[in-house]
Each structure stands twice: as structure tokens, then as C-alpha cells.
C-alpha positions as CSV (number, residue, x, y, z in Angstrom):
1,X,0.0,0.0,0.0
2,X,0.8,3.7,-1.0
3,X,-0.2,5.8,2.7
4,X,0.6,9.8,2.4
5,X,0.6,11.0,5.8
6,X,-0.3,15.0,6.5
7,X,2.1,15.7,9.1
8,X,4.7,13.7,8.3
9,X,7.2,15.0,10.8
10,X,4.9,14.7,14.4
11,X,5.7,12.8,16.7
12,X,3.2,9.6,15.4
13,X,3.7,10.1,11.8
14,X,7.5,9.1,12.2
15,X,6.8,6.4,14.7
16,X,3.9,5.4,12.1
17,X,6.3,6.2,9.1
18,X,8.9,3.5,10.3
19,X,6.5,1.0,11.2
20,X,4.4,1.2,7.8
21,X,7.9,0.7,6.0
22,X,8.6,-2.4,8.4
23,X,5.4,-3.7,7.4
24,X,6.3,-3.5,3.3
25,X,4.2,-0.6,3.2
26,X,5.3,2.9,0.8
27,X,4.7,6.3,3.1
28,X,5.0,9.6,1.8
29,X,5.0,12.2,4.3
30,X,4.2,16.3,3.9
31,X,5.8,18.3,5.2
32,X,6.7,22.4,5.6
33,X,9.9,22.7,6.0
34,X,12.7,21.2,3.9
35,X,14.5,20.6,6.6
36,X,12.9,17.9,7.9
37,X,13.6,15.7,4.6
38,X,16.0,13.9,6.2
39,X,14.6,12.8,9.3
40,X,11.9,10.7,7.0
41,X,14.0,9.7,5.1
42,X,15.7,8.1,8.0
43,X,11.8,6.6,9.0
44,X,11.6,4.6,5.6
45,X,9.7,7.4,4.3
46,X,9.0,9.8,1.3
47,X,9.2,13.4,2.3
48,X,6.9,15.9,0.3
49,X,7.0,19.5,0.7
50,X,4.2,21.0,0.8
51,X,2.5,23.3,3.2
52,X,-1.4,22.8,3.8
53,X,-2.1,26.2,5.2
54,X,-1.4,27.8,1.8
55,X,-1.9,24.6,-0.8
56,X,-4.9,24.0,-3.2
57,X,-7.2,21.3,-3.3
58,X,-5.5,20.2,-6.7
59,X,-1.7,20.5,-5.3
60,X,-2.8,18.0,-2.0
61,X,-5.0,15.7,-4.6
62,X,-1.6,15.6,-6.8
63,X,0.5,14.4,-3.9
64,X,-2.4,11.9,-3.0
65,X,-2.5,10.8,-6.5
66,X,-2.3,7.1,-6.7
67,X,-2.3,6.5,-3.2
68,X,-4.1,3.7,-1.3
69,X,-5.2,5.4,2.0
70,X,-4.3,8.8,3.9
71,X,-3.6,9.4,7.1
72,X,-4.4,13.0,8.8
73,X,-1.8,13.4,11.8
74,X,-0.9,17.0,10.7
75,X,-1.4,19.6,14.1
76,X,-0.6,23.5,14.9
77,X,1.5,22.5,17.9
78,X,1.3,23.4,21.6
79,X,2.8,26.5,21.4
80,X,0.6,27.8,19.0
81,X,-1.9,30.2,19.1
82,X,-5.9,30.1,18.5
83,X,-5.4,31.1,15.0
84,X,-3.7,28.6,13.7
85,X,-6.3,26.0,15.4
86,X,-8.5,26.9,12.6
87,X,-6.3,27.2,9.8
88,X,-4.6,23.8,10.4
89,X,-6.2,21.6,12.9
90,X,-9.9,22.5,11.0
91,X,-8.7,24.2,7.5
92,X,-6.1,21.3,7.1
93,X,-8.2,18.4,7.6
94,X,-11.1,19.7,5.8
95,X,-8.5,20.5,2.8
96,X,-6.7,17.0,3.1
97,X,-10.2,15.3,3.2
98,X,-11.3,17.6,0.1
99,X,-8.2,16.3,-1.6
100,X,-8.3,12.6,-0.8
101,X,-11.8,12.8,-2.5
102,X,-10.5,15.0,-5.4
103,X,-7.9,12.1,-5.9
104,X,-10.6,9.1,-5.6
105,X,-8.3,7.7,-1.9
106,X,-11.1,6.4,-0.3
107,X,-9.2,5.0,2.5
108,X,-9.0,8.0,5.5
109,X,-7.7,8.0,8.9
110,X,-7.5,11.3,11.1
111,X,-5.7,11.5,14.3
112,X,-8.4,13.6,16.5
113,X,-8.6,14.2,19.9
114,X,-10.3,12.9,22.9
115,X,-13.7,14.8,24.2
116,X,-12.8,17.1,20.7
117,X,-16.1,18.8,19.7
118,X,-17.3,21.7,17.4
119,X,-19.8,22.6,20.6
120,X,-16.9,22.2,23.3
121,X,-17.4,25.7,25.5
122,X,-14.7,27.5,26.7
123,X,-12.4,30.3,25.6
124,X,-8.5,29.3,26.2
125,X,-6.3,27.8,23.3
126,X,-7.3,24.3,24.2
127,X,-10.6,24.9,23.9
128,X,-10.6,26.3,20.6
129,X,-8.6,23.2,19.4
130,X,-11.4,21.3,20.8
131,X,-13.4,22.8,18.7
132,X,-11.5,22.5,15.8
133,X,-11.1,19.0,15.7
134,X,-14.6,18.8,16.6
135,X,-15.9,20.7,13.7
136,X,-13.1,18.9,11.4
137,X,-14.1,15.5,12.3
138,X,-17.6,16.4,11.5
139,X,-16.6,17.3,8.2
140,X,-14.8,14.6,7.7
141,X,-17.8,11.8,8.5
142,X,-20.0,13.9,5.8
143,X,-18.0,12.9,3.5
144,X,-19.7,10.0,1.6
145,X,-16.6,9.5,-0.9
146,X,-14.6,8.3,2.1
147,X,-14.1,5.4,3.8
148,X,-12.9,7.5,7.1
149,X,-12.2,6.4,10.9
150,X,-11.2,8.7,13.4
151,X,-9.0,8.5,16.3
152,X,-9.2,9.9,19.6
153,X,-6.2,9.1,21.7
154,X,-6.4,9.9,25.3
155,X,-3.6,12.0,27.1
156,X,0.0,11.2,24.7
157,X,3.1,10.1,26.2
158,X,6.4,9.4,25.1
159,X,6.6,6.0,27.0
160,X,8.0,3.5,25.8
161,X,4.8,1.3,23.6
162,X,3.6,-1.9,25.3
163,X,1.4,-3.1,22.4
164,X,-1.3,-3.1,24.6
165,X,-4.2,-0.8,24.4
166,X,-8.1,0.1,25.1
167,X,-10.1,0.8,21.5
168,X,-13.8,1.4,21.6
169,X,-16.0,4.5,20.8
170,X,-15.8,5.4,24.6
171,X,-13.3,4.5,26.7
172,X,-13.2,7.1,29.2
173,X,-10.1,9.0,30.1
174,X,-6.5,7.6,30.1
175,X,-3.5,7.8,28.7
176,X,-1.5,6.2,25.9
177,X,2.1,6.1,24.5
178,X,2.7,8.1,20.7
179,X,4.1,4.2,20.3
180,X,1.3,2.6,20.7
181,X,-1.1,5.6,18.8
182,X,1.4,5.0,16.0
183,X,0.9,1.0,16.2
184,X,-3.2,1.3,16.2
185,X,-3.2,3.6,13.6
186,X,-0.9,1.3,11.1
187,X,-3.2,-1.9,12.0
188,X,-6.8,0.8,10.8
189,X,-5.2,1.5,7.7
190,X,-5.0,-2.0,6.8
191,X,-8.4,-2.6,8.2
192,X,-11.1,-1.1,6.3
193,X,-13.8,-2.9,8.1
194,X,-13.5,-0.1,10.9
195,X,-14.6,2.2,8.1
196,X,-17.7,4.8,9.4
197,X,-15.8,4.5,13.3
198,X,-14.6,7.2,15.9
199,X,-12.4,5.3,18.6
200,X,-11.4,6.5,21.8
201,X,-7.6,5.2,22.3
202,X,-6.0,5.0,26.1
203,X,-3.5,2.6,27.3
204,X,-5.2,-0.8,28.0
205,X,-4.6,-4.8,27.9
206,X,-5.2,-5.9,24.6
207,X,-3.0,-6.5,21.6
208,X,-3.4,-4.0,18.9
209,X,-4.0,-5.8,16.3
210,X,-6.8,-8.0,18.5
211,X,-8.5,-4.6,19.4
212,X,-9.0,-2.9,16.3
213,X,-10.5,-6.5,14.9
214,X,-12.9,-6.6,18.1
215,X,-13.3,-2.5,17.2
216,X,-15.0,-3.8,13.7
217,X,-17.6,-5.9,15.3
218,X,-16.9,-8.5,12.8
219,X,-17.8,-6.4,10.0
């Protein structure tokens, strides 16, 4: 499988970047900044640069041309401010979705957030990225075209993975390793039958791959 990855330098896309190329798999992931080239390289991956807060429809849907699935995992950061919320954790995703149609990639995962909602009240920077997410994710499940999960990890850490983790679409709060986010999110994209889901994702005592096959209640 072909998998272009939005984001291609956080955290999860490189963990997810060397474990698609482990798994035989060819990754492509956008990026900004040239500089970063390397570092997928390094991850068994393709870098493409590109930067989604100023690119067209066509320009994503050219990058996405030929690919099997595509993963949103692209985010404005911590330090960033409520602006940039909107233009990438909400402009991005609807863009990337937009293009993933454009190019006829039905396959479409998107790393969300947990408790993320277009409703969620409140005025700090957090909040509006609730929101974001929120309002992105609902764009995302309107799409028809697209054979979309979403992802809500709880609480990231940098822990080392233990391959064990609590999938469902509520799981209450927890936390879970970028590891074991990354490991989930390779094991969707080769399971369409969790197509039409939004999974909560927290640290847990199942294998991956045994919960995202119980997550697609044997469709």
C-alpha cells in the first residue's frame, strides 16, 4: 500500500512512518519545512513538501495521486496560538479530506482528539482546538466518498509502547504512548472494516491488532 501521511514529521507520523515501511508498506510524508527531509528519510519514508495552510485542493490531490489510503496526523503544535487551530487543525483536515476525495483515496484515517467537539465551551487555546477537531471530524464523517475512521487518543506520552491498548468509541479518560497511537493507527489503515468509526484510544490490555479487529464488530 501507497499511505501519504499529512504531518509527516509529528511525533506519530514518524513512529507510524517506520512501522508502515517495516510492514512492506510505501509512506510519503508532507511536510513544511525542507529541513525535515532527512529525518523521513531516516523513517523509511518519502518526504513531500508541501504546506497545507497555503496549498490548493489540486496541489494536495496531486500528492495523494495514486495512493491507497491517507492518514491526517498534521497539528498547529502546543505552542501555537488560536489562529492557527483553525487554519490547520480545522482548514487542514477539511483541505486533506477535500483532496483525498478529489484524488478518488477512499481509505482516510485522522488523528483527533479525545472529548474534541465543534460545541466544546470555553475560551483558552485548548478549547478552541477542541473545537476545531470537533468541527473537522464532522466534516470529515460527511464525506460519503470516504471510507474515514477517526481516532481519539487519550492523554500522549512518550513511554516506551507496550502493544497493549483500550479501543472502543468510549473508553473514558486515560493515557497512551505516541508508540502505541502509531501501532493502532498502522493496524486501521489496513483494516477497512473499521470504516464509518470514531475510537477512543487509552492505554489498556489488549494487543493491537486484537482490538482494532474486536473495534469492527466482525464487519
Amino acid at each position: 500500500m501507497r499511505i501519504v501521511i499529512a504531518g509527516g514529521h509529528g511525533q506519530i507520523a514518524l513512529r507510524l512512518e517506520r512501522l508502515l515501511a517495516a510492514r512492506g508498506h510505501e509512506a510519503a510524508g508532507i511536510i513544511r519545512d525542507p529541513g525535515q527531509a532527512e529525518d523521513l528519510r531516516d523513517a523509511g519514508a518519502e518526504p513531500v513538501v508541501l504546506d497545507l495552510e497555503s496549498a490548493s485542493v489540486e496541489e494536495v490531490a496531486a500528492v495523494l495521486k495514486d495512493a491507497d489510503a491517507a492518514v491526517f496526523a498534521a497539528g498547529a503544535g502546543g505552542g501555537s496560538g488560536a489562529a492557527r487551530k483553525e487554519t490547520v487543525d480545522k482548514g487542514a483536515a477539511v483541505l486533506f479530506a477535500d483532496a483525498a476525495e478529489r484524488a478518488g483515496v477512499r481509505r482516510h484515517l485522522v488523528v483527533s482528539s479525545m472529548g474534541a467537539d465543534p460545541e466544546h465551551r470555553g475560551d483558552d487555546v485548548f478549547d478552541v482546538y477542541q473545537r476545531a477537531k470537533g468541527a473537522a471530524d464532522m466534516y470529515v464523517r460527511s464525506r460519503s466518498a470516504l471510507d474515514w475512521t477517526i481516532l481519539r487518543p487519550g492523554l500522549l506520552t512518550n513511554d516506551p509502547g507496550t502493544g497493549l491498548v483500550q479501543l472502543a468509541e468510549s473508553t473514558g479518560r486515560g493515557a497512551v504512548p505516541r508508540d502505541d497511537v502509531a501501532a493502532v493507527l498502522a493496524e486501521l489503515a489496513e483494516t477497512p472494516g473499521t470504516a464509518g468509526l470514531t475510537l477512543e484510544l487509552i492505554g489498556g490490555t489488549v494487543p493491537v491488532a486484537e482490538a482494532v479487529k474486536a473495534a469492527t464488530g466482525g464487519r
